[in-house]
C-alpha positions in Angstrom: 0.0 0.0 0.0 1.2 3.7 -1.2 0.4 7.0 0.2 1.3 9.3 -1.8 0.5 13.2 -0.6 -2.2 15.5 -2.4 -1.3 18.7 -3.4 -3.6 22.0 -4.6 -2.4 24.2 -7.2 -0.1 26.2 -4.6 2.2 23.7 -3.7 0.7 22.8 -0.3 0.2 19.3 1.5 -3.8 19.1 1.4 -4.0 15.2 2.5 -3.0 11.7 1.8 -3.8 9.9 -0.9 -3.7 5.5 -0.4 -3.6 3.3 -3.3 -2.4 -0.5 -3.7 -0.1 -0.4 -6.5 -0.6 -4.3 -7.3 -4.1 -3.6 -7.2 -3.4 -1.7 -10.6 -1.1 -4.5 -12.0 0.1 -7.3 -10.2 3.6 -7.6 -11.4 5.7 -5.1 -13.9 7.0 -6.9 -16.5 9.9 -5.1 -18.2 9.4 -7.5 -21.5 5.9 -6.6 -22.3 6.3 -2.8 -21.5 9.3 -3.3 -23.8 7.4 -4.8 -26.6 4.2 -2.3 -26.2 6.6 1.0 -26.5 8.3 -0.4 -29.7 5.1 -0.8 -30.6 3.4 2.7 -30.3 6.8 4.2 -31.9 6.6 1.7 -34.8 3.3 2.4 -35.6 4.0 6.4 -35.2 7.0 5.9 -38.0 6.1 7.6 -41.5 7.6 5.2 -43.5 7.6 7.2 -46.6 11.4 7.0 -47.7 12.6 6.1 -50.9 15.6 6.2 -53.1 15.7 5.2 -56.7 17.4 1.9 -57.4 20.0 2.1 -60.9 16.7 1.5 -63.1 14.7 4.7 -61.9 17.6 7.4 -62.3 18.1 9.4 -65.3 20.6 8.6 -67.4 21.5 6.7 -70.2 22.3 2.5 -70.7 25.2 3.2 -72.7 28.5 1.7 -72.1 31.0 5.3 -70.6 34.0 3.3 -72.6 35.4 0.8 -74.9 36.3 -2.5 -72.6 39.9 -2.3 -73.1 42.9 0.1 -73.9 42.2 3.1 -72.0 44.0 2.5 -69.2 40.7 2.5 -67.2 38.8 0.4 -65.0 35.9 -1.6 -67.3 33.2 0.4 -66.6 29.5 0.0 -67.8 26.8 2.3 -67.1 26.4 5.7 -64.9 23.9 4.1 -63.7 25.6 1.8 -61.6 25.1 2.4 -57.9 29.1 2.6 -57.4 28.7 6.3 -59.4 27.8 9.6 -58.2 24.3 10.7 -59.6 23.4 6.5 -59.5 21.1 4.6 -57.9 21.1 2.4 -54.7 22.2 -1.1 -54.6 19.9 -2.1 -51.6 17.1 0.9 -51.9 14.2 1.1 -49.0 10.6 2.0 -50.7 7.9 3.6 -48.6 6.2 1.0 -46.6 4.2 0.1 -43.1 5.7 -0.2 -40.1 2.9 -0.6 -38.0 1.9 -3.6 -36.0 -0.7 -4.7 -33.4 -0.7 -6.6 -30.0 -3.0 -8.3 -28.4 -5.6 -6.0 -26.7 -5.4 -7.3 -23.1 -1.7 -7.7 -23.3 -1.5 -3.4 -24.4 -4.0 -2.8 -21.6 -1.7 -4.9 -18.7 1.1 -2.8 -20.1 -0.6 0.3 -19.2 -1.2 -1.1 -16.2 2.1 -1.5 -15.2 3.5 1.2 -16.7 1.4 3.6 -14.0 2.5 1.2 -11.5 5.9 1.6 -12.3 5.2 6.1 -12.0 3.6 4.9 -8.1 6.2 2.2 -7.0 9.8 4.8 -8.3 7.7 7.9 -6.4 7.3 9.4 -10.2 3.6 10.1 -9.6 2.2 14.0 -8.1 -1.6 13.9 -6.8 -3.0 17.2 -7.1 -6.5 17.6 -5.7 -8.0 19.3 -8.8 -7.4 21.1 -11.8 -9.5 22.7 -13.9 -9.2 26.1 -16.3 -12.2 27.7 -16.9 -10.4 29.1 -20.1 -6.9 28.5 -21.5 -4.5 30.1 -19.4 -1.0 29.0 -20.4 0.6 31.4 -17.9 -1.6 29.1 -14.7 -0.4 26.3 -15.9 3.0 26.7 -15.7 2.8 28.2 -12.4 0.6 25.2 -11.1 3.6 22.9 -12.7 6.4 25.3 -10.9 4.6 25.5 -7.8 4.9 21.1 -7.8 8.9 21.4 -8.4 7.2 20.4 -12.1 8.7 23.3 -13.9 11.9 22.0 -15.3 11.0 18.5 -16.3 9.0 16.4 -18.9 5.3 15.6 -17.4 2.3 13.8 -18.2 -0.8 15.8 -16.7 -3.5 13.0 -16.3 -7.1 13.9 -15.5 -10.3 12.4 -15.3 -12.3 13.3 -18.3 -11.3 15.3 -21.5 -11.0 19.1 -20.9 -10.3 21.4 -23.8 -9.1 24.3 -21.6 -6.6 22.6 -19.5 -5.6 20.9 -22.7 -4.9 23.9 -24.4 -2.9 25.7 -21.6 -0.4 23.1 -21.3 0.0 22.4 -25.4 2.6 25.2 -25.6 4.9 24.1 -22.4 7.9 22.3 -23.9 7.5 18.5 -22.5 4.2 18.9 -21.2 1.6 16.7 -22.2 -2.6 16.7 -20.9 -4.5 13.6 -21.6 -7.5 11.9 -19.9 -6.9 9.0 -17.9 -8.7 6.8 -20.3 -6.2 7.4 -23.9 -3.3 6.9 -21.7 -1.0 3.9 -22.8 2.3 2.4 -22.3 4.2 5.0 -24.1 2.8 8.1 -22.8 3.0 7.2 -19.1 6.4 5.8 -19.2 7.7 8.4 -21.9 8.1 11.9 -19.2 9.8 11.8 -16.5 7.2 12.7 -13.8 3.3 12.3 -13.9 0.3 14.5 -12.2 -2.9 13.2 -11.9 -5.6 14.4 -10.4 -7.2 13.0 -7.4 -10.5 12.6 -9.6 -7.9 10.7 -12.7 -6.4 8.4 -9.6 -9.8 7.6 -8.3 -10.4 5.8 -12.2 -7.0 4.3 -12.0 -7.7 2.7 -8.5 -11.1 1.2 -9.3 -10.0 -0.1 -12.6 -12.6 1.6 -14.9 -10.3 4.2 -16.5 -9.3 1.7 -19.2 -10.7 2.8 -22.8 -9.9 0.3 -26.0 -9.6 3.2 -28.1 -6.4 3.9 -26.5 -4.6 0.7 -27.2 
């Protein structure tokens, strides 16, 4: 069992705060949280490279020079990929990179991802938070006023909220999500987490999960 102090936006000790970190996931595997971040950064690659292999440059077929008596290397085409201006020997075309997991197995990952934020004292509980416009200016106070200033954070909350979303969009390393699109990659990715005590209150009785997420 964890306590983990509750903080207002000030800064001050407002109470305690008990949660049961196996209750979230009974065991952290370092494997699956492995697999499930590969994962999420796979399936965020582009993929659209491309080079021309020796058939797609511009250029003619024609042999540069007779085969012999010049004193020269034989030489065929300036095409070939050993030329400047050729193509590649072993060229990379656009392609997918993206891959799926099984469900459950990217929804245990979570799991033990926010255990992982509770168990290395990563995780802030703030009682609440909630703009009633965008107000970039708060919100990096708010994050200053938790030691949150200088470092990478994830800023959890309970439902979706366009106005806190919006005044922590433009703090570098700062990211606002609702409990339920969290995943592997976006717990484990900052270096601290703040979640409200409304966000926590999903985590602890399990119904934060959302399969859009995974």
């Amino acid at each position: 069992m964890a306590t983990l102090p509750v903080f207002n936006e000030s800064g001050d000790e407002v109470g305690k705060y008990e949660i049961d970190s196996e209750a979230v996931a009974d065991r952290v595997s370092k494997q699956l949280l492995h697999d499930a971040v590969v994962m999420y950064q796979a399936n965020g690659r582009q993929g659209s490279h491309s080079a021309r292999t020796r058939g797609q440059v511009s250029g003619t077929n024609k042999k540069m020079y007779r085969q012999k008596g010049t004193g020269h290397a034989r030489a065929g085409s300036k095409r070939t990929n050993v030329r400047r201006g050729g193509g590649v020997a072993r060229t990379i075309k656009p392609r997918d990179y993206s891959y799926r997991l099984p469900k459950k197995a990217l929804q245990r990952a979570t799991r033990m991802a926010i255990r992982s934020k509770i168990d290395d004292g990563e995780m802030i509980v703030i009682d609440s938070l909630s703009f009633d416009a965008p107000k970039t200016s708060r919100m990096a106070a708010v994050l200053k006023a938790l030691g949150l200033g200088a470092t990478t954070t994830l800023v959890a909350t309970a439902e979706s909220d366009a106005a806190l979303y919006k005044s922590g969009r433009n703090i570098p390393g700062v990211d606002v999500q609702p409990v339920r699109q969290l995943n592997a990659l976006t717990v484990l990715k900052p270096k601290r987490m703040l979640v409200t005590k409304a966000a926590l209150d999903r985590i602890k009785d399990g119904t934060f999960a959302d399969s859009s997420a995974v």
